[in-house]
VOKOL-666356 format. One record per residue (C-alpha): residue in three letters; y, z, x. Coordinates in steps of 0.02 Angstrom, whole numbers, plus 50000, padded with zeros to 5 digits. Layout:
N
alaYZX...
This chain:
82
unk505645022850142unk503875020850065unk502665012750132unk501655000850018unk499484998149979unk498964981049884unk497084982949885unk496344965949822unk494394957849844unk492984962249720unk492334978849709unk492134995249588unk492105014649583unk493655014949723unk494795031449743unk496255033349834unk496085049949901unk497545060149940unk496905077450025unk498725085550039unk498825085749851unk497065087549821unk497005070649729unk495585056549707unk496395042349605unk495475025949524unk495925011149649unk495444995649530unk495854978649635unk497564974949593unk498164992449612unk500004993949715unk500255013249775unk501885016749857unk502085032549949unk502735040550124unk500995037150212unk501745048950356unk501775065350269unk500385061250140unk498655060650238unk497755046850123unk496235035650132unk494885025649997unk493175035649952unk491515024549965unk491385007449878unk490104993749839unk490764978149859unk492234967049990unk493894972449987unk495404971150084unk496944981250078unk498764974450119unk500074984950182unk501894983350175unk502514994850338unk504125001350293unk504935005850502unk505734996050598unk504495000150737unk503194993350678unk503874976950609unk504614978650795unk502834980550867unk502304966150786unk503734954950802unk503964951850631unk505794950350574unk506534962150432unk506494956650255unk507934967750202unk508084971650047unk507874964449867unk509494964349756unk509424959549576unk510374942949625unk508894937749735unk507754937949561unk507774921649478unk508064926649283unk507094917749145
């Protein structure tokens, strides 16, 4: 499973820097990066400016850790339609 980044606040001239594939990628606030955080070494260059960065923790051990029950997973059924 991937693991997932939300980085949100004001800021500019972020990269999300990804070493193991010798990558530095714009980070704008907003941005949503999915990826297996455990065999990609990552991390965000120098910023000016406040941001914060969610993360969605796809193993069971950690929701475990912080006793925070499983979401399972979306179906198309669970999406209202317009």
């Amino acid at each position: 499973m991937f693991d997932q980044l939300l980085t949100v606040r004001h800021y500019n001239n972020l990269d999300l820097v990804l070493p193991t594939l010798q990558l530095r990628l714009d980070y704008l606030p907003g941005t949503v990066v999915a990826f297996l955080g455990k065999l990609l070494v990552h991390g965000a260059g120098e910023m000016n400016g406040d941001r914060a960065c969610i993360v969605w923790y796809m193993q069971d051990k950690v929701h475990q850790a912080m006793n925070v029950g499983e979401c399972g997973y979306c179906h198309l059924d669970d999406v209202e339609r317009k």
